[in-house]
N, C-alpha and C positions, 0 to 999 in steps of 0.2 A: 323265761317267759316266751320267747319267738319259738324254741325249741317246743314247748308244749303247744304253742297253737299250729306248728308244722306238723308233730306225731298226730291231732286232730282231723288236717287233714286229708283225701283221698288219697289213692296211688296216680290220680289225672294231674290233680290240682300241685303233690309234691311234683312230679315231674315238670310240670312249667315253670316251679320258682327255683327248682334246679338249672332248668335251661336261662330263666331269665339272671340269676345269678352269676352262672357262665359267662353270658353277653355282657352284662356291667364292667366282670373283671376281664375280659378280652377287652374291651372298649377303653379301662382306662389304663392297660398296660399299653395301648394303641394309643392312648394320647400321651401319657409320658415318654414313649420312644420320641413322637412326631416332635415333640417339645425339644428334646436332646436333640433330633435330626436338624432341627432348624427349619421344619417345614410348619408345625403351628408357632404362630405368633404369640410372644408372652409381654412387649409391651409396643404400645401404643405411639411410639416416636415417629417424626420424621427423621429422613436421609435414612444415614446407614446405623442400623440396629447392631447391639451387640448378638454374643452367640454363647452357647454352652459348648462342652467338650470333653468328654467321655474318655480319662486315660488309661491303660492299665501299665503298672508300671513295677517290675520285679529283677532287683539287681543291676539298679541303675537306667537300666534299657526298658524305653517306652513305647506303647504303640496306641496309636488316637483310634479312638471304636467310634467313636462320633462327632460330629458337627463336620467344618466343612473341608475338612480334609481326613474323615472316617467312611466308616459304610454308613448306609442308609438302613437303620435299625426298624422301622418302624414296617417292611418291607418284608422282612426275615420271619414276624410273626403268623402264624397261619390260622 
């Protein structure tokens, strides 16, 4: 159905809901990093909030890609 009313329309109007498609999936690969960074907020407590933490882990030997002693993922996107 979406595919048939996209082939419908122009070569203007396809190109903006490419672009605008583009910006969605940038935008929520930009807020799942921020999530893992620890920089947006996921709940609503006082003091001190938990955290998430991004391992990779091969052959016993780990190394942390996120949260607060990783890099800063959401950074690295362009």
């Amino acid at each position: 159905m979406l595919s048939e009313w996209f082939k419908h329309l122009d070569a203007t109007n396809q190109e903006m809901v490419r672009r605008m498609l583009d910006l969605v999936a940038q935008q929520s690969v930009f807020g799942f990093l921020s999530v893992l960074d620890g920089t947006r907020q996921i709940e609503h407590a006082e003091g001190q909030r938990g955290y998430l933490e991004l391992r990779y882990i091969k052959q016993g030997k780990e190394e942390i890609l996120s949260g607060p002693k990783g890099k800063i993922l959401h950074e690295l996107l362009d």
